[in-house]
PAZAPA-4460 file (N, C-alpha, C; in steps of 0.05 Angstrom, whole numbers, plus 32768, in hexadecimal, padded with zeros to 4 digits):
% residues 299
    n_x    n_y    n_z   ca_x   ca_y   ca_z    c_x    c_y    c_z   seq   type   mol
   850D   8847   88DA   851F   8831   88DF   8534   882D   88C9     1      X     A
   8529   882D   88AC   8538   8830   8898   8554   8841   8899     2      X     A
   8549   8864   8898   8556   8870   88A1   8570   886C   88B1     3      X     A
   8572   885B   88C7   8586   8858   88D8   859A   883D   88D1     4      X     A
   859A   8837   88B9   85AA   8822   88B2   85C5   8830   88AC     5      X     A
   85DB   8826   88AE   85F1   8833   88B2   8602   881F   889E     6      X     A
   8610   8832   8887   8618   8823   8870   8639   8828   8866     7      X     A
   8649   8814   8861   865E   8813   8861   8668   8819   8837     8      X     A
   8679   8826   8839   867F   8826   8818   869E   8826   8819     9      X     A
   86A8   8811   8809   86C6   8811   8802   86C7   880D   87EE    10      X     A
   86E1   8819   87DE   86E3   8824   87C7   86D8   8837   87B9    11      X     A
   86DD   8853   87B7   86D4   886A   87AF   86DF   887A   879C    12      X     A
   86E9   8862   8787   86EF   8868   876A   86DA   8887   875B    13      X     A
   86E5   8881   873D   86C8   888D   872D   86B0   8885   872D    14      X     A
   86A7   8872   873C   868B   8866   8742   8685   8869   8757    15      X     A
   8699   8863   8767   8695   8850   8785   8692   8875   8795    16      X     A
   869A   888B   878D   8695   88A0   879B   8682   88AB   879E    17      X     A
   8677   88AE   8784   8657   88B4   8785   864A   88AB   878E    18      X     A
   864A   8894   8789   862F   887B   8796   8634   887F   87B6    19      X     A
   864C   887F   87BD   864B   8889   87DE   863E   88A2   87E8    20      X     A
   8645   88B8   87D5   863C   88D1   87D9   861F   88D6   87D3    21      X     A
   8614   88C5   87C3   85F2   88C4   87C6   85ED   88B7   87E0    22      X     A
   85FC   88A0   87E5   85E5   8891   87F8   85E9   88A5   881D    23      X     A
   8605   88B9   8815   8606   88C4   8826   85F2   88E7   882A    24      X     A
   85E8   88E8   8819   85DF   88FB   8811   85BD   88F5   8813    25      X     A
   85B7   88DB   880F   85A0   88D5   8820   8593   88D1   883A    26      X     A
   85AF   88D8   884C   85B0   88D0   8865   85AB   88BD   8874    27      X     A
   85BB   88AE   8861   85CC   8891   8873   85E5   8897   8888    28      X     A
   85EA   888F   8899   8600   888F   88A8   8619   887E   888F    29      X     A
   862C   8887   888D   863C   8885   8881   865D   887D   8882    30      X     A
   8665   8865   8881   8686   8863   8890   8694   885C   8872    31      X     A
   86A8   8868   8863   86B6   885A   8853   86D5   8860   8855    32      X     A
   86E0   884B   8846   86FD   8846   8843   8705   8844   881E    33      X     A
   8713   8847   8820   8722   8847   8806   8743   884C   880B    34      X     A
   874C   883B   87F9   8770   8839   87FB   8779   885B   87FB    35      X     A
   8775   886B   87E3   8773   8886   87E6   8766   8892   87F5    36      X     A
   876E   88A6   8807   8764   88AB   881C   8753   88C9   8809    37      X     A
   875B   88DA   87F3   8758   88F0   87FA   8730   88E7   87F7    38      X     A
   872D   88DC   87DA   870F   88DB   87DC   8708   88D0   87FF    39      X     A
   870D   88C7   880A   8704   88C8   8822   8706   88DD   8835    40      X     A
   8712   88E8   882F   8710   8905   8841   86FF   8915   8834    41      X     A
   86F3   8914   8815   86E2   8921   8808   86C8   891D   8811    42      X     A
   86C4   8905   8815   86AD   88FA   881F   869F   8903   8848    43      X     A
   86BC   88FC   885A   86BB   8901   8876   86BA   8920   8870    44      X     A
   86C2   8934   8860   86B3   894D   885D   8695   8952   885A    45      X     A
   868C   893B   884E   8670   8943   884C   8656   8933   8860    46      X     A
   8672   8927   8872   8663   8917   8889   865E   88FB   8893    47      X     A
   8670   88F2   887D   8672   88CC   8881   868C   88CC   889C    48      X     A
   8691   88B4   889A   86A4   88B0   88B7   86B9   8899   88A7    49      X     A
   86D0   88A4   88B0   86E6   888F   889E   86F2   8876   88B2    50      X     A
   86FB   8867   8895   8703   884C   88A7   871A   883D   889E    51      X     A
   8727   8838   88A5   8746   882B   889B   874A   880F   8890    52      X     A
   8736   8801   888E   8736   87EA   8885   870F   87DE   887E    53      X     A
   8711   87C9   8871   86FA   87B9   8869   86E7   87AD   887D    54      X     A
   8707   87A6   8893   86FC   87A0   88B2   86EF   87B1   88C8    55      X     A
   86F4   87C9   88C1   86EA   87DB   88D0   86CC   87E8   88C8    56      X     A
   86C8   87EB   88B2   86AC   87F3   88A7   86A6   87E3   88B1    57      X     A
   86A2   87BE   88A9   8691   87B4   88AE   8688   87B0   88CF    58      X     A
   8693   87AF   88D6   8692   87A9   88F1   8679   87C6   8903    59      X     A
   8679   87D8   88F3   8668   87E9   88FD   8654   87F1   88EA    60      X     A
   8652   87E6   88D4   8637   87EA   88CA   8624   87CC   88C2    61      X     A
   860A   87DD   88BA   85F9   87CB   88AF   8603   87BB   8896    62      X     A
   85F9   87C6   8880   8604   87C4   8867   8623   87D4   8860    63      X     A
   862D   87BD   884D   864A   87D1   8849   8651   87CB   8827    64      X     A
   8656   87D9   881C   865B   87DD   8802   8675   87D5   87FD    65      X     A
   8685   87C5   87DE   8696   87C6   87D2   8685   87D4   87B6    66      X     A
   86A7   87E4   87AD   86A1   87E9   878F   86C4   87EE   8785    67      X     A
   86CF   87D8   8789   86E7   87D0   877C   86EC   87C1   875D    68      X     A
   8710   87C4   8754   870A   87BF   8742   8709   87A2   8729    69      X     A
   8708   878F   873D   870D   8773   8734   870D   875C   8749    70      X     A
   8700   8747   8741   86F9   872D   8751   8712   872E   876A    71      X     A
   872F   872C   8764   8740   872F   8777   873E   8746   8793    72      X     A
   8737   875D   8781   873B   8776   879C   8728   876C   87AD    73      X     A
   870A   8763   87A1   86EB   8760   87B0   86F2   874D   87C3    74      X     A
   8701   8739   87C0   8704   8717   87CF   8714   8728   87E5    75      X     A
   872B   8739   87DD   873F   873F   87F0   8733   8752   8808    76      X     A
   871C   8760   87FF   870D   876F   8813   86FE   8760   881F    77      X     A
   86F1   8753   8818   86D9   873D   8820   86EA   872E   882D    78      X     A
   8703   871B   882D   870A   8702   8831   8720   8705   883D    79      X     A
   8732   8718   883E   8750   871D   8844   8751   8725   8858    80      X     A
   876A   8730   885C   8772   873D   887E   876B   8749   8880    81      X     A
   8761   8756   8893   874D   876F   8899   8737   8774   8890    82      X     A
   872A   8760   8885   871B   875D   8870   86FB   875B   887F    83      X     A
   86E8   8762   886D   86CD   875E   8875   86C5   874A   888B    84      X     A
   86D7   8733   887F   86C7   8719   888B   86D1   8716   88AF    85      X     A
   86EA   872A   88AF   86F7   872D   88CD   86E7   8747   88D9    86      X     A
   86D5   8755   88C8   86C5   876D   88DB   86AB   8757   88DE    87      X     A
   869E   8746   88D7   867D   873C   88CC   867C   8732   88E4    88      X     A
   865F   8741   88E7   864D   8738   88FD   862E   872C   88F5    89      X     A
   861E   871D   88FF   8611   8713   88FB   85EF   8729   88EF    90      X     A
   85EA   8725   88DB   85DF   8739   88D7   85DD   8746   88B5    91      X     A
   8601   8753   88BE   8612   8760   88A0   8605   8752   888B    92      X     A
   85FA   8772   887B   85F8   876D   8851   860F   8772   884D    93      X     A
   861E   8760   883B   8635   8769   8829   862C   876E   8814    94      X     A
   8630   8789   8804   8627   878F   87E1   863C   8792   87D6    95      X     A
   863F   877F   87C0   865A   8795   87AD   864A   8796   8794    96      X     A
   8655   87B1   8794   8654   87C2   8779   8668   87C0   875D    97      X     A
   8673   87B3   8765   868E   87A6   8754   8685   8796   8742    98      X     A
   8697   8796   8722   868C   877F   8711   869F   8770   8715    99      X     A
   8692   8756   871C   86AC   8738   8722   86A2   8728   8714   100      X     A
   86B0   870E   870F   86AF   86F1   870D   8691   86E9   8724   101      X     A
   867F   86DF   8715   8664   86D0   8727   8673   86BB   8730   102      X     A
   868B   86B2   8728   8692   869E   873F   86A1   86A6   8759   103      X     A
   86A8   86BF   8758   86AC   86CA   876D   86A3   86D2   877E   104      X     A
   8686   86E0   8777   8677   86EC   8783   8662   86D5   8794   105      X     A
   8664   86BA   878F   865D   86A6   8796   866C   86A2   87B0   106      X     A
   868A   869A   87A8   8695   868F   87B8   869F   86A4   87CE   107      X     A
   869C   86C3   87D3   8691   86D9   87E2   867F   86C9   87F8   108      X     A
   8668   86CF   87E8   864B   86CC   87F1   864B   86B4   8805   109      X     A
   8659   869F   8800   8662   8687   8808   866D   8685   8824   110      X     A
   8681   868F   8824   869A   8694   883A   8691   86AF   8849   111      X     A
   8688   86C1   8841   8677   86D9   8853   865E   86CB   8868   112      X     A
   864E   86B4   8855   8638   86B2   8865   8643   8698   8878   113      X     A
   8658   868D   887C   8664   8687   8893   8665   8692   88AE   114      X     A
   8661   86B3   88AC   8669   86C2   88BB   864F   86D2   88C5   115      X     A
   863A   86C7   88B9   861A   86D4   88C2   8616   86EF   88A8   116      X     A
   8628   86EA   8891   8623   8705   8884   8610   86FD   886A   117      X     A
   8604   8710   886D   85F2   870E   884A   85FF   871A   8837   118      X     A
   8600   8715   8820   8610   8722   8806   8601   8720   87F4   119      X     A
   8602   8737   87E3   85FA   8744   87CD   860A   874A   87B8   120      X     A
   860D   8740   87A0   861D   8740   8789   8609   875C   877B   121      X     A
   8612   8773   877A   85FB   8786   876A   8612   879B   8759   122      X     A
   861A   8793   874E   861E   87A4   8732   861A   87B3   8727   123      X     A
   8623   87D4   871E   860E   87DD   8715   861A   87E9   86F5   124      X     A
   860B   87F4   86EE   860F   87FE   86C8   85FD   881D   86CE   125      X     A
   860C   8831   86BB   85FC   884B   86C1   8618   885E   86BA   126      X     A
   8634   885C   86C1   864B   8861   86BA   8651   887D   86D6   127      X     A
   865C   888A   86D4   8663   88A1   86E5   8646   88AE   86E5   128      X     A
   8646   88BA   86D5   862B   88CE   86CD   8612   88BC   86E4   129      X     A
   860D   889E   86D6   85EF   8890   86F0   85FE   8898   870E   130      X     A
   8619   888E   870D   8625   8893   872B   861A   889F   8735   131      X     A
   861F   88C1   8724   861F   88D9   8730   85F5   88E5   8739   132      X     A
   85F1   88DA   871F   85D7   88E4   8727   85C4   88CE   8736   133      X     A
   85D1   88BB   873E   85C0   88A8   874B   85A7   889A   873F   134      X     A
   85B3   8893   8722   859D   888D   8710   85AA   886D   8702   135      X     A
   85BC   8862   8719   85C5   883F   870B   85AF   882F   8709   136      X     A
   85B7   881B   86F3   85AE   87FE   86FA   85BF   87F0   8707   137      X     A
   85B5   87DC   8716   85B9   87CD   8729   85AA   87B9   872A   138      X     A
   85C0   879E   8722   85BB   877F   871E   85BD   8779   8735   139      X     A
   85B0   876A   874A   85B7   8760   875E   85B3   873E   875D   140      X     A
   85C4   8731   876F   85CC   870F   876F   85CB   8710   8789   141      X     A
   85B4   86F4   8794   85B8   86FE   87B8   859C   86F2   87C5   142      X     A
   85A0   86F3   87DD   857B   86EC   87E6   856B   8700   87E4   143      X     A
   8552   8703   87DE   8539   8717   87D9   8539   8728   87F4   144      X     A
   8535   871B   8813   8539   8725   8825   854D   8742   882A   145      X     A
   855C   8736   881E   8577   8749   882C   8572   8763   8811   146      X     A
   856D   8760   8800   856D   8773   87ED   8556   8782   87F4   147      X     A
   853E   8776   87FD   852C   878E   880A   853C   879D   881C   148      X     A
   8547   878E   8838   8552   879C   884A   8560   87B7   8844   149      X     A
   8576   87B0   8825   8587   87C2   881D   8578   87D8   880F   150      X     A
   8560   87D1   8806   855A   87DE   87F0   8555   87FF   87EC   151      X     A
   854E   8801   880C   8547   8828   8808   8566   8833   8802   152      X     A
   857B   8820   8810   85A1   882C   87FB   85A1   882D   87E5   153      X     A
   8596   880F   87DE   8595   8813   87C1   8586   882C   87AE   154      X     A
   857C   8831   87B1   855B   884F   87A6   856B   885F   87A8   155      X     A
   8584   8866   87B7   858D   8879   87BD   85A7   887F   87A9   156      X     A
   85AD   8866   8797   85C4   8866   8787   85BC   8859   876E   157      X     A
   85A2   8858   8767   8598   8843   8751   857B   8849   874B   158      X     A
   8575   8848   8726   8558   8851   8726   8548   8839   871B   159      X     A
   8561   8820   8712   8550   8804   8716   8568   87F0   871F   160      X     A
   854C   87E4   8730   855F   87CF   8740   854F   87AF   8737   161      X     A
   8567   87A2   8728   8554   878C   8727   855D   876D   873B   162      X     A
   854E   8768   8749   8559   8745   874F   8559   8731   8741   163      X     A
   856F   872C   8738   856D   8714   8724   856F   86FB   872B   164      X     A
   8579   86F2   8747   857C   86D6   8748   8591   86D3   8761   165      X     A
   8599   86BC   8763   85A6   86B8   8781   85C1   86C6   877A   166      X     A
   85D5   86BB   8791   85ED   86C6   8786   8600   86BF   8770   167      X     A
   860E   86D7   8770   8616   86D4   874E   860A   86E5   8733   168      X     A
   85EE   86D9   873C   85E2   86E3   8723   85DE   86FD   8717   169      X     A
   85E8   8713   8728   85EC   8736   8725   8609   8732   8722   170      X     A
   8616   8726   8718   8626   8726   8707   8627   8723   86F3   171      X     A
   861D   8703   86F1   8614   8700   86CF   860B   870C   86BF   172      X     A
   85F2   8722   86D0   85E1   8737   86CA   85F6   8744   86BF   173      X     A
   8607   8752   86CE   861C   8760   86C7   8629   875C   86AC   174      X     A
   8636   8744   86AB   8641   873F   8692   8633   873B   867B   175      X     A
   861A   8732   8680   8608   873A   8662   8611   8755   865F   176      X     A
   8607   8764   8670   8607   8789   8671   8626   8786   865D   177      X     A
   8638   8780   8667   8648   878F   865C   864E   8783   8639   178      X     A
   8644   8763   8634   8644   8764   861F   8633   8772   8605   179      X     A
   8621   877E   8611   860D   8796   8605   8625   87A8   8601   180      X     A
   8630   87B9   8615   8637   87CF   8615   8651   87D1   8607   181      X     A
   8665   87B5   85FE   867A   87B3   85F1   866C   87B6   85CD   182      X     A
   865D   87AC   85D5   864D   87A4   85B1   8645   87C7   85AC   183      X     A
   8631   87D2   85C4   8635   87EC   85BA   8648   87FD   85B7   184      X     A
   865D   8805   85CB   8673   8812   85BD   8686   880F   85A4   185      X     A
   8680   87F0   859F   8693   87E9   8586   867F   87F5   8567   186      X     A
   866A   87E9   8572   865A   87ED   8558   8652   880B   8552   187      X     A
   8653   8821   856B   864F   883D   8564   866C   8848   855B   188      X     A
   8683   8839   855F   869D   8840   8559   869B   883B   853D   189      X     A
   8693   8824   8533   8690   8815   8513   8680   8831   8502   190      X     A
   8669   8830   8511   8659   8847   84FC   865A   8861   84FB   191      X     A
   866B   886C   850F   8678   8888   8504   8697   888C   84F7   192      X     A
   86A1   8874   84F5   86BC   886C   84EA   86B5   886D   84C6   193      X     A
   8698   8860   84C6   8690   884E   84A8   868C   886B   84A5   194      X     A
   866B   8878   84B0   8663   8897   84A3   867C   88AB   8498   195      X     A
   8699   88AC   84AC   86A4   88BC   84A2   86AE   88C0   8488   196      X     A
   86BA   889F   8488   86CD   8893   846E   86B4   889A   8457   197      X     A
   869D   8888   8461   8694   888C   844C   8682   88A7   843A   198      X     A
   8688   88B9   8447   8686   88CE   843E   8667   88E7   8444   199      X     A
   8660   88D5   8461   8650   88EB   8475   8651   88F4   8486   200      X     A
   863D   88FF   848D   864D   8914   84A3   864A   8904   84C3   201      X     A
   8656   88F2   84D0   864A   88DE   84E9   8639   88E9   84FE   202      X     A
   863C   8903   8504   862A   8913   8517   8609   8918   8509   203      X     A
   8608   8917   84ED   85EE   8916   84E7   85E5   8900   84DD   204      X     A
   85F7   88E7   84E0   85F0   88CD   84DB   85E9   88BB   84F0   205      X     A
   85FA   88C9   8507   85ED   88BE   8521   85CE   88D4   8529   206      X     A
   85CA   88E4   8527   85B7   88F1   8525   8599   88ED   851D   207      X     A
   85A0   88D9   8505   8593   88CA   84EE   857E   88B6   84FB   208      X     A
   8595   88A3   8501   8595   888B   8512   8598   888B   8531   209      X     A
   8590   889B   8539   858A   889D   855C   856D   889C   855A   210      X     A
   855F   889D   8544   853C   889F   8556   852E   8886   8547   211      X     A
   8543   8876   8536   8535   885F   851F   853C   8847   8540   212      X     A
   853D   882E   852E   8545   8813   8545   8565   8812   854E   213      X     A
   8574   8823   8542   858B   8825   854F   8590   8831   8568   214      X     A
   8579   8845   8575   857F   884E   858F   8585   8838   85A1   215      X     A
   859F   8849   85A9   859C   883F   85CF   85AC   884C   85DF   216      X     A
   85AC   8852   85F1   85C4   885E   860A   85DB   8868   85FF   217      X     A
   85E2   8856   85EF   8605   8862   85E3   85FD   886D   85D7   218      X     A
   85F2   8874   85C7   85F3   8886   85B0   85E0   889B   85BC   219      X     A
   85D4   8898   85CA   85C6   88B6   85D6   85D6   88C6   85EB   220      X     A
   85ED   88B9   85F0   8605   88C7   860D   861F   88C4   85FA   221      X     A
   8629   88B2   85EB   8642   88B4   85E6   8650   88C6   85CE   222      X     A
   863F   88CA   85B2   8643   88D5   85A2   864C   88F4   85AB   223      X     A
   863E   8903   85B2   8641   891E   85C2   865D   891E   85C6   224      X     A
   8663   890B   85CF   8688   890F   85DB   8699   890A   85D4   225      X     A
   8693   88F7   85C2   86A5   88F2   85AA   86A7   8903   859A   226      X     A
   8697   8914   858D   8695   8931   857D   869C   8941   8584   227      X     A
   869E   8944   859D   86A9   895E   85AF   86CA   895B   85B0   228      X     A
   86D4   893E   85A1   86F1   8930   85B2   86F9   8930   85CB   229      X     A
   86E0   8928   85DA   86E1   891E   85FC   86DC   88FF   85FB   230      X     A
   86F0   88EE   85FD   86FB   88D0   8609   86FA   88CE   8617   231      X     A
   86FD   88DF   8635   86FE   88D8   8650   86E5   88CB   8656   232      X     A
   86EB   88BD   8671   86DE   88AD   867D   86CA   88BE   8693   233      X     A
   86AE   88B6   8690   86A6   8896   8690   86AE   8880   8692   234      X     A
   86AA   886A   8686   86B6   8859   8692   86CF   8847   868A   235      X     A
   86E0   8842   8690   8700   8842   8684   86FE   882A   8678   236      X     A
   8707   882B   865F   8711   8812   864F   871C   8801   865D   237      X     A
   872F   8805   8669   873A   87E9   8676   8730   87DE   868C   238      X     A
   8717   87ED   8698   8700   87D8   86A9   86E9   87CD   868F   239      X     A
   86E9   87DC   867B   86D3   87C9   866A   86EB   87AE   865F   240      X     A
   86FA   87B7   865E   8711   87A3   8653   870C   8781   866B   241      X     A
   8715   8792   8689   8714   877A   8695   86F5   8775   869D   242      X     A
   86DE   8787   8695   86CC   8777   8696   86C7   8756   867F   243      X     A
   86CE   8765   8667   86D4   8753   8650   86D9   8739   8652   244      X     A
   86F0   8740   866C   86FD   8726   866F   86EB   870F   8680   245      X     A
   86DE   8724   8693   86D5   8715   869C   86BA   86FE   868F   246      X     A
   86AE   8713   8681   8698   8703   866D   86A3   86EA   8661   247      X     A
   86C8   86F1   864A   86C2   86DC   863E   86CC   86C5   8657   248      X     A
   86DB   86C7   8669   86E7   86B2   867E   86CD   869B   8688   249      X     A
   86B9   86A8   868F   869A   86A5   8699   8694   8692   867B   250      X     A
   8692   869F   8665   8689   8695   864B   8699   8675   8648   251      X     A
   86AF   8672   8649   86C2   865B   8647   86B4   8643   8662   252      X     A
   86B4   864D   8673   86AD   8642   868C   8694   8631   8688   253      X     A
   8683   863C   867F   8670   862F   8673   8665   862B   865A   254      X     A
   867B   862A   8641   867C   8623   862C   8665   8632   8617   255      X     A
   8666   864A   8618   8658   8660   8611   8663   866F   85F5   256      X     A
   865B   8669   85E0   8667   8673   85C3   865C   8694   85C9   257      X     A
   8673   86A4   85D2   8671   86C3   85D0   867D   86D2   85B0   258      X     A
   8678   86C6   8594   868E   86D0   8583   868F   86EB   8582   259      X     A
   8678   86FD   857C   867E   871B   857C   868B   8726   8597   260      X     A
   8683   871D   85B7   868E   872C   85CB   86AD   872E   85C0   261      X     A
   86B1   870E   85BB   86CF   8701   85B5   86E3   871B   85A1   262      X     A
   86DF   8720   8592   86E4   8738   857D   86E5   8755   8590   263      X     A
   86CC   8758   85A9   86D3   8775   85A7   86DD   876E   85C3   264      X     A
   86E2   875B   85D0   86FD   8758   85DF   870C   875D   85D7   265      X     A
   871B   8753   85BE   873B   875C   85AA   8736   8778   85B1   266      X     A
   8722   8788   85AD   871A   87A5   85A4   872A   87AF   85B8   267      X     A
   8714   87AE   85CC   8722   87B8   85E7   873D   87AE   85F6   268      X     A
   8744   879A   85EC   8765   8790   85F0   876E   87A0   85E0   269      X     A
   8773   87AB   85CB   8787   87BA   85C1   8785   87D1   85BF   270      X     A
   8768   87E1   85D0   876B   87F5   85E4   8787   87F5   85F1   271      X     A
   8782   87E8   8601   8795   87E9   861C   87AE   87EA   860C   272      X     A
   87B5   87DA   85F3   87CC   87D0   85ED   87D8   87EC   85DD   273      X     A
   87CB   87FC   85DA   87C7   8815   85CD   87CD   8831   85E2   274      X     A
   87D1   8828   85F8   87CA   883D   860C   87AE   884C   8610   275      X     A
   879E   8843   860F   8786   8850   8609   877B   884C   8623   276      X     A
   8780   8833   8635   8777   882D   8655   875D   883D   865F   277      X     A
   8769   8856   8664   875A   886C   8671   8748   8874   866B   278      X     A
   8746   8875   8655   8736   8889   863D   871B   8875   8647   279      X     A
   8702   8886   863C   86E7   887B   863A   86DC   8860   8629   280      X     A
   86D3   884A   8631   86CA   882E   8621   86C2   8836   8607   281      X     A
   86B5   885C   8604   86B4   8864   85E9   86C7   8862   85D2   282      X     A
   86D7   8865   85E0   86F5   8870   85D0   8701   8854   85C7   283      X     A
   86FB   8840   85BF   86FA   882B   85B5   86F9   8830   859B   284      X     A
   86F0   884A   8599   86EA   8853   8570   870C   885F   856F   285      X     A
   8722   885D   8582   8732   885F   8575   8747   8847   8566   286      X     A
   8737   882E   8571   8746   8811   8568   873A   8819   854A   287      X     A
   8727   8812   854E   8719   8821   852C   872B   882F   851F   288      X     A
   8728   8840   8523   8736   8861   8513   874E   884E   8504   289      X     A
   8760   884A   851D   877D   8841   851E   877B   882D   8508   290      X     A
   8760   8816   8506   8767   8803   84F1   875D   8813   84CC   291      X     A
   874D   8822   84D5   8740   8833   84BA   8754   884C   84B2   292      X     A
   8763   8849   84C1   877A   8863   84B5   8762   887E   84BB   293      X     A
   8757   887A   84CA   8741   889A   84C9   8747   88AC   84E8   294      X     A
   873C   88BE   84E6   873E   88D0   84FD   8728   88DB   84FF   295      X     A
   870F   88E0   851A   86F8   88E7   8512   86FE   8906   8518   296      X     A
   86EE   8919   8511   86EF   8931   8500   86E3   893F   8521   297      X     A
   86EF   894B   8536   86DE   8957   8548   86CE   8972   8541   298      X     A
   86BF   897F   854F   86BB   8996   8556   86D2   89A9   8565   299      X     A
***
């Protein structure tokens, strides 16, 4: 019965492709759309069925996926012309995969279930690489019900899935996530900036300090690429940027003293301000560099 649930994905970015191409690859029936057509013809090559609008997936599947890139695009698929809420039939999971504003993902959840739809705020962290190998986490915000319903999709794009709370709250989830992950790229940028200046070698200083209490994720995936002088993305500075934003916006809202996020927001603002946009949330060690007068030393 599982099996025959028939699942909708729009947006098929650097995230949003993979995660389609697993859950298609598990043999789900498959319909997506995306503004760019070609990843969609990448996909209807390997057997999904395409669709020209937000209104049209939904309207023929079970569950239907967003993985766009900001509170605005999500509302405008969900909420707008052509939009989810003009395909929804009584029944429809809405998931987005998108990091937004929890007050959005609320007021979604809100205006969807007008229309007989359930929604799911699920988020995920893992970068291209979890995409690809179907090994994300995934916060979910939402009723318990509907997340069982979804959940054999989920297994299929995710190797933990947690429920944290009604809607919204796989966002919030989310924005903790990303204030971890700003603190780690800044602070692995700090200590191979400091090792070089100060006169070690950073590849055997991270080396050092990868198996003491400094391990974690960044420093066991990101160093490698930085040594190699590979910046590319993973995941683009200027989505950790507007994740940023969204944390501290959320933080203000409810009068929340963020001072360190606060700082490596500047960080990643003068990324962007730098042209750096594109480049990997790693590459943050070049605001560094830029203020230390240093250049790190590749292979």
């Amino acid at each position: 019965m599982t099996a025959k649930l028939t699942v909708g994905y729009i947006g098929l970015g650097l995230m949003g492709k993979p995660i389609a191409r697993n859950i298609l690859n598990t043999g789900f029936p498959l319909v997506v759309h995306n503004r760019s057509r070609a990843a969609v013809d990448e996909l209807v090559a390997l057997g999904a069925k395409k669709a020209y609008s937000p209104k049209e997936v939904a309207a023929q599947v079970d569950i239907v996926f967003t993985n766009l890139p900001d509170s605005p695009d999500v509302e405008l698929a969900a909420l707008g012309p052509d939009g989810i809420f003009e395909g929804a039939h009584e029944g429809l999971i809405f998931v987005d995969n998108s990091t937004i504003k929890p007050a959005s993902a609320r007021h979604i959840a809100e205006k969807l279930g007008e229309v007989g739809v359930t929604c799911l705020d699920a988020p995920v962290s893992g970068g291209d690489i979890g995409a690809q190998k179907g090994t994300l986490a995934i916060m979910v915000g939402g009723p318990a019900d509907a997340l069982e319903k979804a959940l054999p999709v989920f297994d299929a794009i995710g190797k933990s899935i947690t429920h944290v709370g009604e809607s919204g709250a796989g966002q919030v989830a989310k924005c903790a996530n990303q204030i971890m992950v700003a603190a780690q790229m800044v602070a692995m940028g700090e200590l191979i900036v400091f090792a070089q200046k100060a006169g070690a070698d950073p590849q055997k200083v991270v080396q050092a300090i990868q198996g003491g209490a400094a391990q974690c994720w960044t420093l066991d995936v990101k160093p490698e690429r930085l040594f190699a002088g590979n910046r590319q993305p993973g995941f683009k500075a200027h989505m950790q940027d507007k994740d940023l934003g969204i944390v501290m916006e959320t933080a203000r809202k409810y009068g929340i003293p963020l001072p360190t996020t606060a700082v490596n927001t500047q960080l990643f603002d003068a990324m962007l301000e730098m042209g750096m946009g594109d480049l990997d949330n790693s590459a943050v060690i070049g605001v560094l560099e830029s203020l230390a007068n240093s250049q790190l030393v590749v292979d």
